[in-house]
Backbone as a printed PyTorch tensor [residue, N CA C, xyz], in Angstrom:
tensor([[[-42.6020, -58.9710, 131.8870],
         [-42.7800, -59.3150, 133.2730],
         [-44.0980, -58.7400, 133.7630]],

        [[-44.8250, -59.3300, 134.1880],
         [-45.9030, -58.9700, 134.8100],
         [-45.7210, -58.0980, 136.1950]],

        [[-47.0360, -57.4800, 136.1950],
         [-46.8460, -56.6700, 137.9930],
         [-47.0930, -57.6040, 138.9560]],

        [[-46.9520, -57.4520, 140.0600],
         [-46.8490, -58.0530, 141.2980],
         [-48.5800, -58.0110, 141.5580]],

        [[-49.4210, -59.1100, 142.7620],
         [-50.4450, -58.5450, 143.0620],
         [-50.5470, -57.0280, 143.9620]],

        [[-49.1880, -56.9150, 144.5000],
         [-49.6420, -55.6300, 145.5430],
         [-49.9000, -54.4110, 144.4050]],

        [[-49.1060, -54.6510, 143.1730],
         [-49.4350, -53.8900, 142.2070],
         [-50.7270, -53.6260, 141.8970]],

        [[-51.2940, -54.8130, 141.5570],
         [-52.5270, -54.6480, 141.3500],
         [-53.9210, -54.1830, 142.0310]],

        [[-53.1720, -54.6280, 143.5710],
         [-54.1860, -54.2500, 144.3650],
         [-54.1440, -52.4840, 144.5020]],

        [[-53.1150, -51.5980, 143.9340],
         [-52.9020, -50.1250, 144.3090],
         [-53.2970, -49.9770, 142.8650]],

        [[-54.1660, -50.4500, 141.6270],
         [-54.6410, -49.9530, 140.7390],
         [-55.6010, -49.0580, 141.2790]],

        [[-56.5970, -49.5140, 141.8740],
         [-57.3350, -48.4430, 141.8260],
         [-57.1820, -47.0220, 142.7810]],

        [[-56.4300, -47.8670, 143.7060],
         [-55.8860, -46.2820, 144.5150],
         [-54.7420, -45.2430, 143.5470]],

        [[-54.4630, -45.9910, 142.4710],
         [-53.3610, -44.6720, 141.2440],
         [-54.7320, -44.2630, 140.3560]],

        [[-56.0970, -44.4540, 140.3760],
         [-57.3010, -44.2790, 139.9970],
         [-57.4240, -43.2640, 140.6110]],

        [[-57.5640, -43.3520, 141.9010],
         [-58.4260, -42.4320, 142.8150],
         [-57.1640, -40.7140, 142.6960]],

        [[-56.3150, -41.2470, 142.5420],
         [-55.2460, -40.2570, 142.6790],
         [-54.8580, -39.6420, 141.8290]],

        [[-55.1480, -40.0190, 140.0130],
         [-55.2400, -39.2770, 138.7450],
         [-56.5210, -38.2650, 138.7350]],

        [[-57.6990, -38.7800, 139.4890],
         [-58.9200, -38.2820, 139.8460],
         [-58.9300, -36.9150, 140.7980]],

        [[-57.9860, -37.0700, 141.6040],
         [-57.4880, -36.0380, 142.4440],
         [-56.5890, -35.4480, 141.7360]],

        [[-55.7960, -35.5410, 141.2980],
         [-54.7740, -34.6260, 140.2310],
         [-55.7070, -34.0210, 139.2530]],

        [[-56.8890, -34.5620, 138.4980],
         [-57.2300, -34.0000, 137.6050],
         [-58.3050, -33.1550, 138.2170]],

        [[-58.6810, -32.8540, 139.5850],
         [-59.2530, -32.3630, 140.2810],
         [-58.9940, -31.1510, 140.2100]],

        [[-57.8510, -30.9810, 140.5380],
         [-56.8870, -29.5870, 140.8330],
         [-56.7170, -28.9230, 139.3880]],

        [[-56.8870, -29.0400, 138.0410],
         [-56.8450, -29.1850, 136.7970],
         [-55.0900, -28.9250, 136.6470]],

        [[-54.9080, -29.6650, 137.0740],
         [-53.4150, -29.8890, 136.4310],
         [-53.2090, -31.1440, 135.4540]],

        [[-53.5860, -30.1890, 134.5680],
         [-53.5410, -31.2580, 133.5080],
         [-52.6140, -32.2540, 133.1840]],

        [[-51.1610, -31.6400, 132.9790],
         [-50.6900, -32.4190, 132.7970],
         [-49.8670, -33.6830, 133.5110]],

        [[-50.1870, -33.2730, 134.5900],
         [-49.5610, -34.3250, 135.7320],
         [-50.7580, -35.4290, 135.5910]],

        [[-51.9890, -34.7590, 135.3610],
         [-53.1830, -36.0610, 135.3620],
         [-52.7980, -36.8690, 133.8660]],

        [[-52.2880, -36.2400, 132.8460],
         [-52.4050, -36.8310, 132.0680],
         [-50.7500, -37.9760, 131.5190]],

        [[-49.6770, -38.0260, 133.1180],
         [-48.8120, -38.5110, 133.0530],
         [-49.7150, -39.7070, 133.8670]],

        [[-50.1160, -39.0590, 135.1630],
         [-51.2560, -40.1590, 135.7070],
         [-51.6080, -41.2660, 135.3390]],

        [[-52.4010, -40.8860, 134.3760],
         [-53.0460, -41.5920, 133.4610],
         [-52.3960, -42.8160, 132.7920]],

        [[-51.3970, -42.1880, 132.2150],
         [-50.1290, -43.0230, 131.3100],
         [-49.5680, -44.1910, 132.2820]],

        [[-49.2640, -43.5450, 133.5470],
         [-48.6420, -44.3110, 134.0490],
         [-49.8650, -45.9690, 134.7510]],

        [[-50.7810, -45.3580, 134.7860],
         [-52.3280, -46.1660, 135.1870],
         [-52.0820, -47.1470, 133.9190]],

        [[-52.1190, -46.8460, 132.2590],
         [-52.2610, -47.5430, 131.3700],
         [-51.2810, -48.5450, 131.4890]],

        [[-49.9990, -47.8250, 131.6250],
         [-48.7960, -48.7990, 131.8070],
         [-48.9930, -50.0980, 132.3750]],

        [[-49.3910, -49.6540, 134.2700],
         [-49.5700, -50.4940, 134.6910],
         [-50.6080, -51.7260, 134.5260]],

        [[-51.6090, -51.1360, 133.7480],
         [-52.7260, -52.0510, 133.5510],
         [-52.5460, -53.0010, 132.5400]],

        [[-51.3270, -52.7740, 131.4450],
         [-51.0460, -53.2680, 130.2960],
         [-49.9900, -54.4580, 130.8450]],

        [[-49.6640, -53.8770, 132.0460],
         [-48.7610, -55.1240, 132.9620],
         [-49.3880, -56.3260, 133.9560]],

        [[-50.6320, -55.6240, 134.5100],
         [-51.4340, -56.5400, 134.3360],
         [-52.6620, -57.4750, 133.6780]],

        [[-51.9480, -57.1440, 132.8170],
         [-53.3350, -57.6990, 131.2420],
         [-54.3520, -56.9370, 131.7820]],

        [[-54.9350, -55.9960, 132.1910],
         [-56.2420, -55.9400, 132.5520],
         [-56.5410, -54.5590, 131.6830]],

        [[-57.4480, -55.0590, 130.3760],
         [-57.8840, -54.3650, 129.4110],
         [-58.7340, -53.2820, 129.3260]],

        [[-59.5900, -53.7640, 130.6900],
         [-60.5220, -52.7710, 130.9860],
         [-60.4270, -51.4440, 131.3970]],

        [[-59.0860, -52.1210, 132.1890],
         [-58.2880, -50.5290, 133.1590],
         [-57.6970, -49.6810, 131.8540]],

        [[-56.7460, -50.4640, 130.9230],
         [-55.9560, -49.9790, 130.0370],
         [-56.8900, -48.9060, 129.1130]],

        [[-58.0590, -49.2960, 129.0440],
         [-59.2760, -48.4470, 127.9660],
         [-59.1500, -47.0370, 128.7800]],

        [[-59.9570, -47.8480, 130.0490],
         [-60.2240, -46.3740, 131.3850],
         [-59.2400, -45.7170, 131.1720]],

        [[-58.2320, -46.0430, 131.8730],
         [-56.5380, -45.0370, 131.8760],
         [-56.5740, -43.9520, 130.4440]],

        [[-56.8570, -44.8310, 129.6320],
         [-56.5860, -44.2630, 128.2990],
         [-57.5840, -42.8770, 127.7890]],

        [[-58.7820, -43.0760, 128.3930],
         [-59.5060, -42.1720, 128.0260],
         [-59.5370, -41.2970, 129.0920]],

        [[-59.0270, -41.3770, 130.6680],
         [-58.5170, -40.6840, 131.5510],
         [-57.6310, -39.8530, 130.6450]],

        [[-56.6900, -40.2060, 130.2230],
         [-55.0610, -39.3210, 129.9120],
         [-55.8100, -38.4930, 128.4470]],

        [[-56.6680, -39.0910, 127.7820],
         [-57.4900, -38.3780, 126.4400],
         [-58.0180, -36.8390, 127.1300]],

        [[-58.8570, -37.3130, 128.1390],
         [-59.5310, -36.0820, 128.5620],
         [-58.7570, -35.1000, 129.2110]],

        [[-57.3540, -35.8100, 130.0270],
         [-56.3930, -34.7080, 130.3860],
         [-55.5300, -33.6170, 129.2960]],

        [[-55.4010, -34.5640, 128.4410],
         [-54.7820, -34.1570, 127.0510],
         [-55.6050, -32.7350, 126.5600]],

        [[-56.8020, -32.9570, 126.5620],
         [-57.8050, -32.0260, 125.8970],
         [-58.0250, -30.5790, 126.6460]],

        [[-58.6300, -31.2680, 127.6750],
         [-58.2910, -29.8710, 128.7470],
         [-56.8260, -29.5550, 128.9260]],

        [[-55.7200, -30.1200, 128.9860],
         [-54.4020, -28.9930, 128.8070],
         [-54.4840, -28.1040, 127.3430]],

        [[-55.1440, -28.4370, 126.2390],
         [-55.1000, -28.0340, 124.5240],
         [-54.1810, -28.5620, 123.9810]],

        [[-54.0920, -30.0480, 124.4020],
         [-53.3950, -30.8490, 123.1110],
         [-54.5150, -31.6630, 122.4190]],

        [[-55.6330, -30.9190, 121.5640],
         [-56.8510, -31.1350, 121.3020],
         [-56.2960, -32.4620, 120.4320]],

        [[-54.8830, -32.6190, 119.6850],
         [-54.5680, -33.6270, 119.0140],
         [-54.2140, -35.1760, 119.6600]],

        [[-53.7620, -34.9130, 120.3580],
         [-53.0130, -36.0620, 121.1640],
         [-54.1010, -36.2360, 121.7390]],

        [[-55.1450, -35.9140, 122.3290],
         [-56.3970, -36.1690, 122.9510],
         [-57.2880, -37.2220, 122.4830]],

        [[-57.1080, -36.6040, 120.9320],
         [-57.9510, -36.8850, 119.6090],
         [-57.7490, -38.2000, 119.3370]],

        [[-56.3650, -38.3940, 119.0100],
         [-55.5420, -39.7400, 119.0900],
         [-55.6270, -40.7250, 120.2420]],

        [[-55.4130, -40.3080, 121.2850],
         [-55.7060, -41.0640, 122.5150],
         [-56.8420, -41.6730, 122.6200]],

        [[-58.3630, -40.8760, 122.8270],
         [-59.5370, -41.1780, 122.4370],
         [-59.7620, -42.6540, 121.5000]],

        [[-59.4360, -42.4990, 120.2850],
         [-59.1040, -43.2010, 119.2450],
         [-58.7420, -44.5220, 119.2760]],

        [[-57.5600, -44.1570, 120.0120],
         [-56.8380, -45.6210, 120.7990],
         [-57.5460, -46.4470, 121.4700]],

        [[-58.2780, -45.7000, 122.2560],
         [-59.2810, -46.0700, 123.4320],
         [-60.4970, -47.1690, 123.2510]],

        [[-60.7340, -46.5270, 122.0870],
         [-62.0710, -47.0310, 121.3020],
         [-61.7870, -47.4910, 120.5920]],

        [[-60.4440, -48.2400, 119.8820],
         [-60.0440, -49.0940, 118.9570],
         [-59.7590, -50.3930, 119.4900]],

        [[-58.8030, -49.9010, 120.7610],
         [-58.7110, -51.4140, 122.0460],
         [-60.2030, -51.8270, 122.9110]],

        [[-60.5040, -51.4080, 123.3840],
         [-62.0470, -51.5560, 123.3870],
         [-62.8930, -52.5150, 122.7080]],

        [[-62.4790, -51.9570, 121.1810],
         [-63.7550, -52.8600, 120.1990],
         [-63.2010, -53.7680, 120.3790]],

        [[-61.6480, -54.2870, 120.1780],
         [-61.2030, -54.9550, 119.8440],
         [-61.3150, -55.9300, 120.7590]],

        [[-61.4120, -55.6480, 121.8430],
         [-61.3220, -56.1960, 123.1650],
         [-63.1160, -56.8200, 123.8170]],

        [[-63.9820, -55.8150, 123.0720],
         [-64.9120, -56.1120, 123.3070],
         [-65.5320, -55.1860, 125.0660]],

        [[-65.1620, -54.6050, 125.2810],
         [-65.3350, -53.7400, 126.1870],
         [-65.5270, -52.3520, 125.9570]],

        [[-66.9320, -52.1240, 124.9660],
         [-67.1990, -51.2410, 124.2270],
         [-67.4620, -50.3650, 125.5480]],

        [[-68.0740, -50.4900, 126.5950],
         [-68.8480, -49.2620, 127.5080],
         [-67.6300, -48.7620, 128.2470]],

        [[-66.4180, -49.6000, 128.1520],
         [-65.3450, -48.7860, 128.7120],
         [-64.9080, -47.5190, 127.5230]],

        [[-65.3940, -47.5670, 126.2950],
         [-64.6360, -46.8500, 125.4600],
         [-64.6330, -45.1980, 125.6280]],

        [[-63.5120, -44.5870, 125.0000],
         [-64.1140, -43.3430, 124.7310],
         [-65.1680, -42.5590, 123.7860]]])
């Protein structure tokens, strides 16, 4: 099922608000943030967001010291990306 447009239209305000969470360095709430940003972006096909989100929740990952899951995330990032062709979104 796809998201709704009002969904879509509060993408970038759950942007602005992982940005503010990761402000405060609470990592790991930015890096649920994040997840939840990918989610939604993966609901609205929109690939570009899904990269962003992804390397959002990478960099939260890293700064909490889950240097692995970071590592991996990253990875992800830049694998959907190529694939996608939206290399400057990558990590």
């Amino acid at each position: 099922m796809l998201a709704s447009p009002e969904t879509a239209a509060s993408l970038q305000a759950q942007f602005d608000r992982a940005a503010q969470i990761e402000g405060t360095a609470d990592w790991d709430s930015a890096a649920f943030a994040y997840a939840d940003i990918y989610r939604t972006a993966l609901q609205l096909r929109s690939v570009a967001d899904a990269v962003v989100a992804l390397r959002g929740q990478a960099r939260a990952c890293r700064q909490a010291g889950m240097l692995d899951v970071g590592e991996d995330l990253s990875d992800l990032s830049f694998e959907i990306a190529y694939r996608s062709g939206h290399l400057r979104d990558a990590a």
